[in-house]
N, C-alpha and C positions, 0 to 999 in steps of 0.2 A: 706702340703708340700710346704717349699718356692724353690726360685730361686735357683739355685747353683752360687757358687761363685766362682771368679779365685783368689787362693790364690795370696798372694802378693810376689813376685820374686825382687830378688835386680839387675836385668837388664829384664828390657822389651826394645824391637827391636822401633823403630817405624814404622810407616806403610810403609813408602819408604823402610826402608831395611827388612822388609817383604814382599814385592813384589823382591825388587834385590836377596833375597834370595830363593822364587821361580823361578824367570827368569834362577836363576844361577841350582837350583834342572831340571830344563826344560835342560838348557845345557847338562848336566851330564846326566842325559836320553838319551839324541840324541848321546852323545859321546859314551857310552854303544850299543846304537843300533847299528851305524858305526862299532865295534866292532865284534859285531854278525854277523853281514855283509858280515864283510872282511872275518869272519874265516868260513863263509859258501863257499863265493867264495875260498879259500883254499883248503878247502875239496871236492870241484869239482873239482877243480886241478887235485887236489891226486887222484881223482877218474879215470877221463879220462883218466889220463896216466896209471893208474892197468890195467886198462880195454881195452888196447891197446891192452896188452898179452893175454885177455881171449879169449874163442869163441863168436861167433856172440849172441847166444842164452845167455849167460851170461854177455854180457854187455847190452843188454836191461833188464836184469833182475836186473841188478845192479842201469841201469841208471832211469827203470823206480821206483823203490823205492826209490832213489835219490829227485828223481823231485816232489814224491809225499811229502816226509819231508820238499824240498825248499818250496812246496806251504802251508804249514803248517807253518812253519817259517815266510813268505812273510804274510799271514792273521794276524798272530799275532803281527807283525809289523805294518801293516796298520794300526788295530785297537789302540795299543799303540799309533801310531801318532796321530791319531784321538783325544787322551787322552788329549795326551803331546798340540797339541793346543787348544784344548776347557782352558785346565789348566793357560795356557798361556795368550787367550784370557781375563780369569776371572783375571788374577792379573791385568790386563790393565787396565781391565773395574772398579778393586777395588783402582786403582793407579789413573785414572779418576775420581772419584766419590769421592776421600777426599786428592787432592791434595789441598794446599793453597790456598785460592784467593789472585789473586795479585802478587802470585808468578810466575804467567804465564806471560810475555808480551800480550797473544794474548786475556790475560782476561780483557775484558772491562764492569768497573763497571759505566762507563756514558751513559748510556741508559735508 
């Protein structure tokens, strides 16, 4: 069995705008979370104010299954973050590891 091979494509990226096109996939994730976000704090909103009108016994019962969904929500976000910078971290380190030489100023080949 040999290697596999990458077919030949009539546009390949190069590696700068495959890391800019991660960094900007990294954006777009975090833009999406903000989003989750916000429409969770929304629905607290809505909720506290229903819940104005209930009884005592039915807004803890609203609010504790409420809080148990937010901290549901809230772990799967951490971890997602978690993602989104280890992802982040490895384009850096791939953007490091095969920039130019010489296209740095701070690369010094007189040593």
């Amino acid at each position: 069995m040999s290697m596999p091979r990458i077919p030949e494509e009539p546009f390949r990226p190069s590696k700068e705008q495959v890391v800019v096109d991660l960094l900007k996939s990294v954006a777009l994730e975090e833009t999406a979370i903000a989003h989750l976000l916000h429409a969770e704090a929304d629905k607290w909103k809505a909720m506290i104010a229903a819940s104005a009108s209930g009884t005592e016994c039915r807004r803890e019962q609203i609010l504790e299954r409420s809080g148990e969904q937010a901290v549901k929500l809230l772990d799967v976000v951490i971890m997602k973050e978690w993602l989104l910078l280890r992802k982040m971290e490895a384009a850096m380190d791939f953007y490091r590891q095969n920039r130019v030489r010489g296209a740095d100023p701070c690369d010094n080949d007189e040593e």
